[in-house]
N, C-alpha and C positions, 0 to 999 in steps of 0.2 A: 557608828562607833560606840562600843561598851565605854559604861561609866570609870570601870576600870582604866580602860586606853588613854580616855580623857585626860583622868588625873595624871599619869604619865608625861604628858604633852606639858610643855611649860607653860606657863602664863609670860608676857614680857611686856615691856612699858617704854615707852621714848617721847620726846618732842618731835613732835612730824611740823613743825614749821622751821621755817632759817629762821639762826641765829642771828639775835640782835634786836635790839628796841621795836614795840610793834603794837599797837593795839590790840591785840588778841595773840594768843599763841595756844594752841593746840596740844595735847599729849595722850596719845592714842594706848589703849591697852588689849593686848587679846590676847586670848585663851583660856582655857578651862575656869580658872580663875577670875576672868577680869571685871564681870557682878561683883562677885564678893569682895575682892580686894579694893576697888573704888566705894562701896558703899560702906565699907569701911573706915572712911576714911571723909565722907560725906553727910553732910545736916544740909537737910531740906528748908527753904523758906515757904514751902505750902503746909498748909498745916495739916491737911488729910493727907499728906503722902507717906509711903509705905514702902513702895519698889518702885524701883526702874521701868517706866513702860516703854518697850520695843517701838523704836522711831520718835523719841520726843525729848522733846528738851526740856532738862531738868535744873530749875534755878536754888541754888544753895551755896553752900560753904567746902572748900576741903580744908580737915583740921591737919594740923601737926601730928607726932609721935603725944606729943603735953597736951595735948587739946586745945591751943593755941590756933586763932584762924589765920590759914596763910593763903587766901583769896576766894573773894566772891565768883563763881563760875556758872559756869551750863553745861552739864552733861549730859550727855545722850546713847543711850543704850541699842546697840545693834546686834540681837540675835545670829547666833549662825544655824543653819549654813548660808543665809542671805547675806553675808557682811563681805566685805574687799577683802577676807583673809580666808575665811568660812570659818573661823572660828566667835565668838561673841567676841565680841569689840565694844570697849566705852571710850571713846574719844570727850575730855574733859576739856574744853574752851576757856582760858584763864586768859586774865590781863599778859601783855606780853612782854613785858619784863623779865630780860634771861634771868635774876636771881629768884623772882616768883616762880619763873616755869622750873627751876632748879629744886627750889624750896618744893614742891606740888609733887615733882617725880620723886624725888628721894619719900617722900611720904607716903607714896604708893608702892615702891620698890620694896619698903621695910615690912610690908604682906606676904612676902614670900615672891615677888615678882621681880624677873630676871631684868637687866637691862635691854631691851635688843640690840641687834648686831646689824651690819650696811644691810640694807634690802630684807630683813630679815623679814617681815611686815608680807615685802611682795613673794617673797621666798615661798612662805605657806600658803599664798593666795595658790601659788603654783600646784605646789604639792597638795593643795585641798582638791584642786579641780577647777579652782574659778576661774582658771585664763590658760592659754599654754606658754612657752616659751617665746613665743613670740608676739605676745600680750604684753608677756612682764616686763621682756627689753625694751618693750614700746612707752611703757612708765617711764622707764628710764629715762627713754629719747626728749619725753612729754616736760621733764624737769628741765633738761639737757637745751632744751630748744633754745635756739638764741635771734629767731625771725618766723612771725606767723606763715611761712612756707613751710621751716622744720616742723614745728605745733603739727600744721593741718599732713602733713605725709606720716606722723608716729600717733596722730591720732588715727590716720587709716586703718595704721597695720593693730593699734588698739581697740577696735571694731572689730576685730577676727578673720580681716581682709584680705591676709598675707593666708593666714591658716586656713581659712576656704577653700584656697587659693593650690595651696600643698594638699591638702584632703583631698581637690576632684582630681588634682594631678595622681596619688596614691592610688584612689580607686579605678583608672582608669589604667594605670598599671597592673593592678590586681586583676584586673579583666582581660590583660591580655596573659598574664601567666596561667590564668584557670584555663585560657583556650590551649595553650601550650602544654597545660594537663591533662588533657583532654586526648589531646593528637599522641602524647607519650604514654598513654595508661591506657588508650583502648585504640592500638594502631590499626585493630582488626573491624572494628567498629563501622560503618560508614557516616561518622559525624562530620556537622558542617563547621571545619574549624578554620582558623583565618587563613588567609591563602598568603605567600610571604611575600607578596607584594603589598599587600593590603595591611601585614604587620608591620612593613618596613617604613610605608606613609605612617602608621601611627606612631613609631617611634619618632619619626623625624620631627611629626606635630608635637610631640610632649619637648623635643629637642630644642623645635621655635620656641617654644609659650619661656621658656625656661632661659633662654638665651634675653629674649625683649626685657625680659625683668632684669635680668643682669645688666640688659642694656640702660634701664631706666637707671637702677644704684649708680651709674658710672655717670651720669647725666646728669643727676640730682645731687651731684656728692658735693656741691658750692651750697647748695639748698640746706642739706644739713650741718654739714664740718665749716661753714664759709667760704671765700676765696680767698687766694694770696695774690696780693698785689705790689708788685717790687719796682720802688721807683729808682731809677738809673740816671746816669749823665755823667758829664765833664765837671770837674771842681767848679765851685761857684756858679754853676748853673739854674741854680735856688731849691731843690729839691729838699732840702729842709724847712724852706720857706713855703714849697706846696704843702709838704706832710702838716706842719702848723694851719695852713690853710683849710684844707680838706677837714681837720679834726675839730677845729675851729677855736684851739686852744696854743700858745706855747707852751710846745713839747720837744721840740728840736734847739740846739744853739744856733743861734744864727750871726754868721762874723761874715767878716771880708776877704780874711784871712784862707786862703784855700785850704781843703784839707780836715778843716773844721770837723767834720764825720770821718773816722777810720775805722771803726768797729758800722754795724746797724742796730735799728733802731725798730723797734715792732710796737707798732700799738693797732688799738682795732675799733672798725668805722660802721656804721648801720646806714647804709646808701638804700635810701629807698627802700626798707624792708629785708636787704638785704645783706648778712655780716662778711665784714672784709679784712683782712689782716693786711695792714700797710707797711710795709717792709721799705725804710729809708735809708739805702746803702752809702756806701765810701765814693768818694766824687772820685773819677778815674782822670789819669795823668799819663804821659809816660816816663814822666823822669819820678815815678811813686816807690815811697822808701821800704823797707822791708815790712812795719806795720802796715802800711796801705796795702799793701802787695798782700799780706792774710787778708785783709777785709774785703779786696776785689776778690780774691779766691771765692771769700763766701758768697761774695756777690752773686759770683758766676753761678753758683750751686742753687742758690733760691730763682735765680732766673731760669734753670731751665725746669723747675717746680712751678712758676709762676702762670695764674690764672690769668693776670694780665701785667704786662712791663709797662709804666708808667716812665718812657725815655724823656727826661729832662734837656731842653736846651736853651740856650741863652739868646734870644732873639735881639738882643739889642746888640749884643759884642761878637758872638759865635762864629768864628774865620773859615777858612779852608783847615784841613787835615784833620778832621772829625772824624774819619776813617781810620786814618794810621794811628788815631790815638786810642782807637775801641782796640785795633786791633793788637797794639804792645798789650793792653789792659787784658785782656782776652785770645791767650797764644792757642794756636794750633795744636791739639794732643802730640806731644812728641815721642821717639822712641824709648822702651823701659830702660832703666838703667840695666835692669837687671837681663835684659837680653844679651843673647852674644855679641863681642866685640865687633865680628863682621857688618853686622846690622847697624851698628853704630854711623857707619859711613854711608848709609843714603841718607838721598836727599829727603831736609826736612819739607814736611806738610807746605802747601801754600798757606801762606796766611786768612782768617778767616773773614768774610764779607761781612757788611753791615747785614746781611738779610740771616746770613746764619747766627750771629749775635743774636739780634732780635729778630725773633720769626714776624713776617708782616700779619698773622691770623691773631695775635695776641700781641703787638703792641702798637700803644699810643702816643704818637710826639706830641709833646706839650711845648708847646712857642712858647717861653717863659720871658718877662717882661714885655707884655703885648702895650702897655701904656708909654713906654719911648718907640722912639724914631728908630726901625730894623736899621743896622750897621749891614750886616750881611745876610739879605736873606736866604741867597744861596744853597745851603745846607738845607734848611728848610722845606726850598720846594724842590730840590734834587731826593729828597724823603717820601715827598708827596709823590713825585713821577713813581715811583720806585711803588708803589701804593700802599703807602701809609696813611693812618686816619691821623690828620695833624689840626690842632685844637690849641686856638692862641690864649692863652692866658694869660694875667697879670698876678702873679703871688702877693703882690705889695696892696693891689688895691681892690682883690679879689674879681677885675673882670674875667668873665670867660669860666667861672666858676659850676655854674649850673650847667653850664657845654660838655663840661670835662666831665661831670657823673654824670650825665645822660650819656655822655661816649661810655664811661667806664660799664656802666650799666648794660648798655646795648650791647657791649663787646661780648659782657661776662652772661648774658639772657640769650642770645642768639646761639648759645652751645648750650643750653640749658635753660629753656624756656621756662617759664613760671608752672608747677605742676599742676595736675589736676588733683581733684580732692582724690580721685579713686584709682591714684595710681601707686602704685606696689612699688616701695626701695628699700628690697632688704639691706640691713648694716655688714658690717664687714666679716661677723663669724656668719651669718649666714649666707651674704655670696659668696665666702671661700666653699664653704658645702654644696652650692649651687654647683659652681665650677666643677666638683669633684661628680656631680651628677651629670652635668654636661659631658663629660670627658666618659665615663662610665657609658651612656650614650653612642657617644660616639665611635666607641667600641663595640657597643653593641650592632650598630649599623654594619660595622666591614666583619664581624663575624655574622651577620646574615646574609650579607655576599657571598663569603666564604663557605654557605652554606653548612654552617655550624649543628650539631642535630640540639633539637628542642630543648631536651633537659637543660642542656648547657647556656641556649640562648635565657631560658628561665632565669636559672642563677644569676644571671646577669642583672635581669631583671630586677629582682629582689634583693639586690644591692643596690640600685638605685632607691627604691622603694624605703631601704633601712634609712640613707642617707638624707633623703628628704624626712622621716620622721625624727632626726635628729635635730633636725630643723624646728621644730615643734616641742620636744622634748618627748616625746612617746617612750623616747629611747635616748639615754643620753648616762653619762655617766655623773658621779657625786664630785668628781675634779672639775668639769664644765661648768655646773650649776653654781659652786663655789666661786670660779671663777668670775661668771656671768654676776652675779648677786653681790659680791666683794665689790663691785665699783658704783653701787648704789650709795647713796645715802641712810644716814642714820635718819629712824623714822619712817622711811619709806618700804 
């Protein structure tokens, strides 16, 4: 790049640590600029120093606009194009007090140097060449993380893991459209070009490789985003008294009063490593009044979202008609209003089963009050025959507590086992492009039954090929990247 381009290029400046009280806080600058406008603005406490040497830590002063000191620091000078932007970078380590680090940037900003904007930092790392697009959203993930599973799978794909990954995929595309060039530019030729059965296996292998990773994103998606876990039951079944339990805090009201919960209740849990979002809904009834009646709606909605249903019951009191009560709680889809009147007149749905309520693969009966004497236990173990994992609990005095996250755990790990370090889960902009690759594919297969002629099976080709380098950013547009960068943070 001419020294001209350079100057062109902004220089910009931010706090790259969270906000908030801290022993140290950090404030990264790069660009053409960012020597000059920090040493500017910088007195050394060695006394033969002169410059910034590249890689080292520099102990002094940054002054005010007055020449006022407003903190002792360390800064450290990162030549590019070696630096996490490729541009020089000086990241200045100040006490971390947000008015010092405020005081620090505005003093560096009045050099002529821009604020930066969310992700701006990884933006240019991009557009320098240091990472591709699927590096950078990998930063993202890397902040994002919220359980050393998330960390070690977006550290993967920030090892260039995923990108390897789409690279042998491209080039191995690329190798079969030059045979396909071959067969359509010199038909008169006797070359040895793929036979279509032997393209058709190669299509379907690029098809598997591309499908398992999609398989793994869908597997690992409790691994990155968490799980949802929706606890249910009958009024005063204690389900508020679990969520305070599990969280190990009062967070829920806990009365006698039924009813007590009519909206829900969200908060979120770290099981083992694991992040959960506890969902404590409206206790169901059937004589429930028009606001319970919204909050079983919601109910219903997050349970059939739910990673696991956490079904509350009351072991010490819980009667016969636990059925007919799920079931007013949770009606039958009925016919639209808005169909024709004829239709009106059949017969409505049967009512629905305890096992269509809650599917037996994802839920957990919790015997709630396991420290008195079961009244009825009944219900119980007509649940268990039915084969439900059923887990006695005490809410009151926490037994049966370690049971219940080992069950919850087991439940939610057995569709989604703990990952390996080197396995591949792209996010969600890129298994949507995956899918549009797969389908692409798949097309491609029944136009070479079809016996499609070459050229055209090409083209096919080579929109897969584009699709995947969108993936990467080879190719992408300036609305995506915007996008993609918009939901970073300031600093990063």
């Amino acid at each position: 790049m001419t020294a001209s381009a350079q100057e062109a290029i902004s220089t910009i400046a931010a706090v790259a640590t969270p906000l908030g009280h801290g022993a140290v806080g950090i404030i990264r600058v790069s660009g053409p600029r960012a020597k000059v406008a920090v040493l500017a603005r910088f007195t050394s406490l060695h006394p033969k120093f002169t410059d910034f040497r590249p890689y080292h830590l520099h102990h002094g002063h940054i002054l005010g606009e007055d020449g006022r000191i407003l903190d002792e620091v360390l800064a450290a000078f990162m030549p590019g194009p070696g630096s996490f932007t490729g541009e020089d970078v000086v990241e200045i380590h100040c006490h971390g007090a947000p008015v010092v680090l405020q005081a620090v940037l505005e003093s560096i900003l009045a050099q002529g140097v821009l604020p930066a904007g969310p992700g701006e930092f990884t933006q240019r790392a991009f557009l320098n060449g240091r990472m591709d697009l699927t590096q950078a959203e990998a930063v993202a993930e890397i902040i994002a993380a919220t359980s050393p599973s998330a960390s070690l799978l977006a550290q993967t794909k920030l090892s260039g893991a995923l990108s390897s990954w789409l690279h042998d995929l491209r080039s191995t595309l690329e190798e079969l459209r030059a045979q396909l060039c071959l067969a359509v530019d010199f038909p008169e030729e006797d070359l040895e070009c793929l036979a279509p059965e032997d393209f058709l296996r190669a299509v379907e292998r690029i098809r598997d490789q591309i499908r398992a990773v999609l398989d793994n994103s869908r597997r690992n998606r409790i691994w990155n985003d968490g799980a949802l876990c929706v606890l249910s039951g009958a009024v005063n079944a204690g389900k508020s008294s679990l969520l305070n339990l599990l969280l190990g805090r009062e967070r829920a009201i806990v009365s006698a009063t039924p009813g007590t919960t009519r909206d829900y209740l969200e908060e979120r849990l770290f099981l083992q490593g694991l992040e959960v979002r506890l969902v404590d809904t409206a206790g169901v009834r059937q004589d429930a009044d028009a606001v319970e009646r919204a909050g079983l709606s919601l109910a219903r909605e997050l349970q059939e979202r739910a990673d696991v249903i956490l079904l509350v019951m009351d072991n010490a009191t819980q009667g016969e008609g636990l059925a007919a009560t799920f079931q007013a709680a949770f009606p039958p889809e009925t016919p639209s209003a808005r169909q024709p009147a004829a239709d009106l007149n059949q017969e409505l749905p049967e009512p629905k089963s305890i096992l269509e309520i809650f599917p037996v693969s994802k839920t957990l009966v919790v015997a709630n009050k396991a420290d008195l004497p079961p009244a009825a236990p009944e219900p119980v173990v007509a649940l268990a025959r039915l084969g439900y994992a059923v887990v006695h609990l005490s809410a009151k005095t926490g037994q049966g507590l370690d049971a219940l996250q080992n069950a919850m755990r087991s439940m939610l790990t057995s569709k989604a086992p703990t990952p390996r370090p080197d396995t591949l889960t792209p996010n969600l902009r890129q298994s949507l492009a995956l899918e549009r690759a797969d389908q692409e594919l798949t097309l491609l297969r029944a136009d070479i039954h079809a016996d499609l002629p070459y050229d055209l099976l090409g083209v096919r080709l080579e929109s897969v090929s584009v699709i995947l380098a969108e993936i990467t950013g080879e190719i992408t547009s300036t609305d995506v990247l915007e996008s993609i960068f918009s939901k970073f943070c300031i600093g990063k």
